[in-house]
C-alpha positions in Angstrom: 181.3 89.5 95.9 182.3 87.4 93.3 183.9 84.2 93.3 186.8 83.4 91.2 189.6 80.2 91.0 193.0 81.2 91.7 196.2 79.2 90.6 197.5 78.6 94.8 200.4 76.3 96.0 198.1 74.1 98.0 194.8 73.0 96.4 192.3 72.0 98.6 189.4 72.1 96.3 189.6 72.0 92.4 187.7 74.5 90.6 184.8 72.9 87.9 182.9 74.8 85.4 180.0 72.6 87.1 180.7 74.4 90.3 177.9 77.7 90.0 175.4 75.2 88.1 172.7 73.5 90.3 169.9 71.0 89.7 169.6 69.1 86.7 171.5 71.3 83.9 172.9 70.0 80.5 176.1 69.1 81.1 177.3 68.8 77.8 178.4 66.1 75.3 179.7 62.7 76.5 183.5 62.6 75.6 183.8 59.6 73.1 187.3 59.4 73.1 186.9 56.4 75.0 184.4 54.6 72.8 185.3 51.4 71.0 186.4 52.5 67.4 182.8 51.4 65.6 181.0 53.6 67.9 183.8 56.5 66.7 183.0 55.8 63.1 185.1 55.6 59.7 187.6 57.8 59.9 187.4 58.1 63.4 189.9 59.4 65.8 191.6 56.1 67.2 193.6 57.8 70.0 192.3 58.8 73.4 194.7 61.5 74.8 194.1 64.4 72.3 190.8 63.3 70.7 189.2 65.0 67.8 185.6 64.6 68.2 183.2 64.2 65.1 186.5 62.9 63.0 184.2 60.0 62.1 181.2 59.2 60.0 178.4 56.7 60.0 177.2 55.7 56.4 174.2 53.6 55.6 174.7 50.2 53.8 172.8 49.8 50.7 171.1 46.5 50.5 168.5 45.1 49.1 164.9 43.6 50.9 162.0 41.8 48.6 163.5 43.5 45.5 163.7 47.0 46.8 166.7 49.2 47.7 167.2 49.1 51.2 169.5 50.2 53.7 171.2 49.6 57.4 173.8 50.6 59.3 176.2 47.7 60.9 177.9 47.6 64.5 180.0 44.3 65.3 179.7 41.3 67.4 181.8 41.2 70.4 185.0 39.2 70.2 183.5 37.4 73.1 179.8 36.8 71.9 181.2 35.3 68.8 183.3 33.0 71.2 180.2 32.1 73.2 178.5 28.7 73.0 175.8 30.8 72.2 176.3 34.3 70.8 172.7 35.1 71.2 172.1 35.1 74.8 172.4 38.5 76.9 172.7 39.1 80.5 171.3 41.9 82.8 174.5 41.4 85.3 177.5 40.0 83.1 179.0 41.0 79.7 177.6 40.8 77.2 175.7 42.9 79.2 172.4 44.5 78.3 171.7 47.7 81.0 168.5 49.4 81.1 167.5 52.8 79.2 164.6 54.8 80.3 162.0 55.0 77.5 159.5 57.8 77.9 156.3 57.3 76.8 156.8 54.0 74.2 154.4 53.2 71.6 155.1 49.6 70.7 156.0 48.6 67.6 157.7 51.9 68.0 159.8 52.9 71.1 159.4 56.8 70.7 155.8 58.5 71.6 153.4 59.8 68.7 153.4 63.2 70.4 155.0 64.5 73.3 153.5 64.4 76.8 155.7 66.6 78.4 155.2 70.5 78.9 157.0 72.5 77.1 157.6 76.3 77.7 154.9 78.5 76.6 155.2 79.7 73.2 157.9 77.8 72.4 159.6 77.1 68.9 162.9 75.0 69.2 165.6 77.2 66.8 168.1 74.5 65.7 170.7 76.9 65.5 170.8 78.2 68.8 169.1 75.8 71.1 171.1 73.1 72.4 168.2 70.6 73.1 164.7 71.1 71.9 162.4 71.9 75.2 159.6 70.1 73.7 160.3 66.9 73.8 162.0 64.6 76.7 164.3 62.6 75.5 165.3 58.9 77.0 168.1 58.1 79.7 170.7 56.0 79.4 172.8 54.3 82.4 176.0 53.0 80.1 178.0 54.2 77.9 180.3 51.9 75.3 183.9 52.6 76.8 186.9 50.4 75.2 189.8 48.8 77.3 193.3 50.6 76.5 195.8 48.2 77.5 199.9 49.7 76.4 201.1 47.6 73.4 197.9 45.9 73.1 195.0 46.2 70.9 192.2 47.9 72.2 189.1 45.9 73.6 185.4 46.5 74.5 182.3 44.4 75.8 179.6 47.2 75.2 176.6 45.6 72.9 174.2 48.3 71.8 171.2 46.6 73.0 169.6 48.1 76.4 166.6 46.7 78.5 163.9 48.7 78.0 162.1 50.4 81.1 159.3 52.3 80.2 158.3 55.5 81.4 156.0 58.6 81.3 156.7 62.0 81.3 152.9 63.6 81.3 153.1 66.9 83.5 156.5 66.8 83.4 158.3 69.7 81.9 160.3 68.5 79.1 164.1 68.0 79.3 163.5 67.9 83.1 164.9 64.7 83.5 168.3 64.1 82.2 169.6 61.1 84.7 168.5 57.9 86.3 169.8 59.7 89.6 167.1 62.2 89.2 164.2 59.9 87.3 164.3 57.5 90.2 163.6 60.4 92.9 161.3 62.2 90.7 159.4 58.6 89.4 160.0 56.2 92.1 161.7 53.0 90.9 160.2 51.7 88.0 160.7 48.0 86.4 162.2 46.5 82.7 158.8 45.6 80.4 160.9 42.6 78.8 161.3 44.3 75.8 164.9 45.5 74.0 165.9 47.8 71.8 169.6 48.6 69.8 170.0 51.8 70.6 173.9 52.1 69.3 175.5 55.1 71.4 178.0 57.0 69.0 180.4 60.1 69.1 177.6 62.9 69.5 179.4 64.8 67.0 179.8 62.4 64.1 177.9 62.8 61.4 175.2 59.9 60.1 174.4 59.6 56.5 171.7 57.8 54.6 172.6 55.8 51.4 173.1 58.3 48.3 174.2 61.2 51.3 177.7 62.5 50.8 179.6 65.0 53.8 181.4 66.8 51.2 179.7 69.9 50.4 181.4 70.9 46.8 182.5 69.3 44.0 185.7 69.5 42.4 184.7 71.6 39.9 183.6 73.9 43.1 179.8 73.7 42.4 177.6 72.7 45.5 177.1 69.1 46.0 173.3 68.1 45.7 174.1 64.7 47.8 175.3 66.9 50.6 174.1 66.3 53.8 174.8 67.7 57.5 174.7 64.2 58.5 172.0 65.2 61.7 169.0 64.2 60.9 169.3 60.3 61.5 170.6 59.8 65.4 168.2 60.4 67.9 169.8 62.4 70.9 169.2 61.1 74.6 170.9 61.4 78.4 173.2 59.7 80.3 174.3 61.3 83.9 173.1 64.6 82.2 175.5 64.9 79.6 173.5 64.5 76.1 174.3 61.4 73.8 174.1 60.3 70.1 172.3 56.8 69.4 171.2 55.1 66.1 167.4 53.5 66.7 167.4 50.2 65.7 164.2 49.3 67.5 163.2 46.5 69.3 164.8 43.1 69.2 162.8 39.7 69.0 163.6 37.5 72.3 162.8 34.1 73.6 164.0 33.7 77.1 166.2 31.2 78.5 167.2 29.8 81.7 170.9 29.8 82.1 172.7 28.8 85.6 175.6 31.1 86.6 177.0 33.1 89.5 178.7 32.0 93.1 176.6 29.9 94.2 175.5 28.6 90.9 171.8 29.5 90.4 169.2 29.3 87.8 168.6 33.2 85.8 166.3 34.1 83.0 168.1 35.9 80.5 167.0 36.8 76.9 168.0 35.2 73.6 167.9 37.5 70.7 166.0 36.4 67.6 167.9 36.9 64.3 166.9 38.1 60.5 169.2 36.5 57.7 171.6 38.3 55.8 172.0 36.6 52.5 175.7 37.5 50.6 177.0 35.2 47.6 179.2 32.9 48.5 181.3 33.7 45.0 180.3 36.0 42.1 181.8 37.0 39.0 183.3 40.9 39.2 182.8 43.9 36.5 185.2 43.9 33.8 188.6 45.2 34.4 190.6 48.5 31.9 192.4 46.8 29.4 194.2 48.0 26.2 197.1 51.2 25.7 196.0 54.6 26.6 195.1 55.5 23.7 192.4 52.5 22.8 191.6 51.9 26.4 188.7 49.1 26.6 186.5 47.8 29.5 187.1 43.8 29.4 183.8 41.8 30.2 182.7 40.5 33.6 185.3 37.9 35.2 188.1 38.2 31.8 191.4 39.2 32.3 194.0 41.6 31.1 197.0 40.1 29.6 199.3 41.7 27.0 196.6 44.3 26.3 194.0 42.1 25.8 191.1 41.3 27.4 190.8 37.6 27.4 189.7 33.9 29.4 192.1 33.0 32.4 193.5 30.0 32.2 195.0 29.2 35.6 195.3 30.0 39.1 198.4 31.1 41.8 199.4 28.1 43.9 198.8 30.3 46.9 197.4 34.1 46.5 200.6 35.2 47.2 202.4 33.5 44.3 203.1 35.4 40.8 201.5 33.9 38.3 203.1 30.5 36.5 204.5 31.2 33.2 202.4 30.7 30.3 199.3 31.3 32.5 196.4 33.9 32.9 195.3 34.5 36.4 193.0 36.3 38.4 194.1 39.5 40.0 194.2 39.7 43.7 192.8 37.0 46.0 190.0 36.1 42.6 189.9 32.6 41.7 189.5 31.1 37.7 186.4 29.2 37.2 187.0 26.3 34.8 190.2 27.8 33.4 190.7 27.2 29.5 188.3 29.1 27.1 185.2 29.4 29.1 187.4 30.4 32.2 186.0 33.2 34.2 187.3 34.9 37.6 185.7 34.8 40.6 186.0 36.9 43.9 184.6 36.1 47.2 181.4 37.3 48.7 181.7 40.4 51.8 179.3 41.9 54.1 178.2 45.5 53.4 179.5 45.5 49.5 176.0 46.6 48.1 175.0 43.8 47.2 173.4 42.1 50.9 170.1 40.7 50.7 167.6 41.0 54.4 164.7 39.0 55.0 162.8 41.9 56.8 161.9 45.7 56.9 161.8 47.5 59.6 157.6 47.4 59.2 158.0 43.7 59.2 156.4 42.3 62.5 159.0 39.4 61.9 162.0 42.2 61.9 165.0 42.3 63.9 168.1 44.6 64.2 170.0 41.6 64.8 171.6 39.2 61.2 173.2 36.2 60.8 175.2 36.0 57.7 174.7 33.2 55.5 177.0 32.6 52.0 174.8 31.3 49.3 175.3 29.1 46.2 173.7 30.2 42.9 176.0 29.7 39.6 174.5 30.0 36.6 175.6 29.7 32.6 176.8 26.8 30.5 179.4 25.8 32.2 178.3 26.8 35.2 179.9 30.1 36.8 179.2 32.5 39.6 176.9 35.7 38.8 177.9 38.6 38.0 176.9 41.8 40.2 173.7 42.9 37.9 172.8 39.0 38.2 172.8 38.3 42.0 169.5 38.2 43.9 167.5 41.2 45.5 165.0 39.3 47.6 165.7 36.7 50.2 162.7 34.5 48.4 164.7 34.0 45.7 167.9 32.9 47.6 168.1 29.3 46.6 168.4 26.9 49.7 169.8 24.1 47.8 172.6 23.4 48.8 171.6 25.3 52.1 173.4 28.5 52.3 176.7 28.0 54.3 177.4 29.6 57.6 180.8 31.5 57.6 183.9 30.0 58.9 185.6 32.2 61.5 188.8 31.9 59.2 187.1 33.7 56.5 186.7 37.1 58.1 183.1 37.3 57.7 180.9 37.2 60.8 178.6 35.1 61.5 176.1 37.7 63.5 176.2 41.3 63.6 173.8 44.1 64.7 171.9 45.2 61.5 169.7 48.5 62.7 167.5 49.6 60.1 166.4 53.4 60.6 162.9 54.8 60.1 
């Protein structure tokens, strides 16, 4: 006999596509619709009814550590960490709240295994195409997901922090993929403990794509050749479990901490709760910007770094608007947009303000680095240069945190100039 749901007056039981499965199958994709709009990605879907999963894209930062291209990918600060006496410190039982993952098999400095303990089928070749999840490998358990607060005619808010408390488990003489819950872990591996070691592990929409510096997701090129940049964007984000629905996380690795004691709670009582240790992110305070277009169509020019157009000709500014939204004074030559003129006059130059993830960021550390963290605090630093002095120009500014002067020490942002003071700075392997 088989059983089938009928559309009945009185429903007494709803039907599930779950309801025939049994044990621990996949379950599917976590629905992301509810995820706080970094963890969607640009371009992602900002509604929740209706969501079009995979509408977003996670692109690598290029940067630049000890005079080497780099890269990282970049995840926010919550609104309250930043308010926080002190931004740094995490909690295991209050935002921002840090919930463990189940690691399988950790290889410190690394969090993933070497090779695989668990057993996989016999004869078994995962097919990419057709598989869903590879059956030789187990891959970790999370207990959280990163769900935003909808509130009508408010903007939307979230607590979630990408970082998770590591507790680390085996998964020898286990077949692989077994395990896709902490439900089922715990009964299958007892009850095991956090090692005091944390990771950003940054859940996103399983189906966005995550690109590399110098990938591209668009696959021709306007002339209708194939684009030799393109990427399927699935090769960066590790894949893990949560409830047994599969997930999408960018591996950050494991974050430096010094523990505190902080007193909380009803009745107030003493708790040890980790501080995250940081790695600087150097961005110039000012620098000078590429040369603007200048000149009729027909003798169109490229005016040098930091000069102005004005009547066709690229020339010195000369002034400034009293505020950014002014015009211009009369007589004057000023900087387009929010660009300020250095010593206006002949040897005037403009000068735009310094922004996080432009190109041109400077970290301390690589990912190999033992001194490494996933974790930045932005400084602005001070380094004109010339006769009279003026701020550098893009192919001037400095590609190794050494050579950062710290005189005058490099500021730390003010909150009212949009630029955060910490954010989480995962570098991938």
């Amino acid at each position: 006999m088989t059983s089938k749901c009928f559309p009945i007056l009185v429903v007494v039981a709803a039907c599930s596509p779950y309801d025939m499965q049994h044990g621990e199958f996949n379950a599917g994709p976590v629905d992301a619709a509810n995820f706080p709009n970094p963890y969607k990605g640009t371009g992602g879907d900002t509604s929740v009814n209706g969501y079009r999963a995979g509408a977003g894209k996670f692109t690598e930062i290029p940067a630049f550590i000890n005079g080497a291209a780099a890269g990282y990918y970049s995840f926010p600060f919550t609104t309250r960490q930043l308010a926080a006496s002190d931004p740094l410190l995490v909690y295991p039982d209050r935002d921002p709240k840090t919930p463990v993952a189940y690691v399988f098999d950790p290889q410190p400095p690394s969090p993933f295994p070497s090779s695989q303990t668990c057993k996989a089928p016999p004869n078994y070749t995962y097919v990419k195409r057709s598989d869903d999840m590879p059956l030789d490998e187990q891959d970790n358990i999370f207990v959280q997901l990163p769900f935003a607060t909808e509130r009508p005619g408010l903007a939307s808010t979230f607590e979630y922090i990408p970082v998770v408390a590591e507790v680390a488990v085996t998964a020898a003489g286990l077949a692989c993929q077994s395990l896709k819950s902490e439900k089922t872990l715990k009964k299958t591996l007892s009850d095991p403990s956090p090692t005091d070691r944390f990771l950003v592990w940054a859940i996103i929409d399983p189906s966005s794509g995550v690109y590399r510096v110098g990938e591209e997701s668009t696959l021709l090129l306007p002339d209708g050749s194939h684009n030799p940049n393109y990427s399927y964007g699935d090769t960066v984000q590790k894949w893990g479990w949560f409830g047994q629905y599969f997930l999408a996380y960018i591996d950050g690795g494991y974050v430096p901490v010094d523990f505190a004691t902080v007193t909380y709670g009803v009745p107030p009582a003493p708790h040890r709760v980790p501080r995250m240790k940081t790695q600087r992110l150097y961005i110039p305070l000012r620098f000078t910007p590429e040369g603007v277009g200048c000149g009729p169509s027909t003798a169109r020019t490229t005016c040098q770094p930091g000069e102005v157009c004005a009547n066709n000709l690229c020339q010195s500014c000369n002034g400034n608007r009293p505020t950014p939204s002014d015009s211009c004074p009369a007589g004057q030559r000023c900087c387009p947009g929010l660009q300020t003129c250095i010593n206006p006059g002949a040897n005037g130059t403009c000068s735009d303000l310094g922004k996080v993830g432009q190109g041109y960021d400077v970290l301390q550390f690589k990912r190999s680095d033992s001194n490494y963290s996933p974790v930045c605090e932005v400084r602005l630093y001070t380094a004109d240069t010339g006769t009279p002095p003026r701020p550098r120009r893009l192919t001037e500014l400095f590609k190794s945190a050494g050579d950062v002067p710290q005189t005058p020490a490099p500021a730390i942002p003010t909150p009212e100039s949009g630029i955060p003071r910490y954010l989480y700075c995962p570098q991938v392997d």
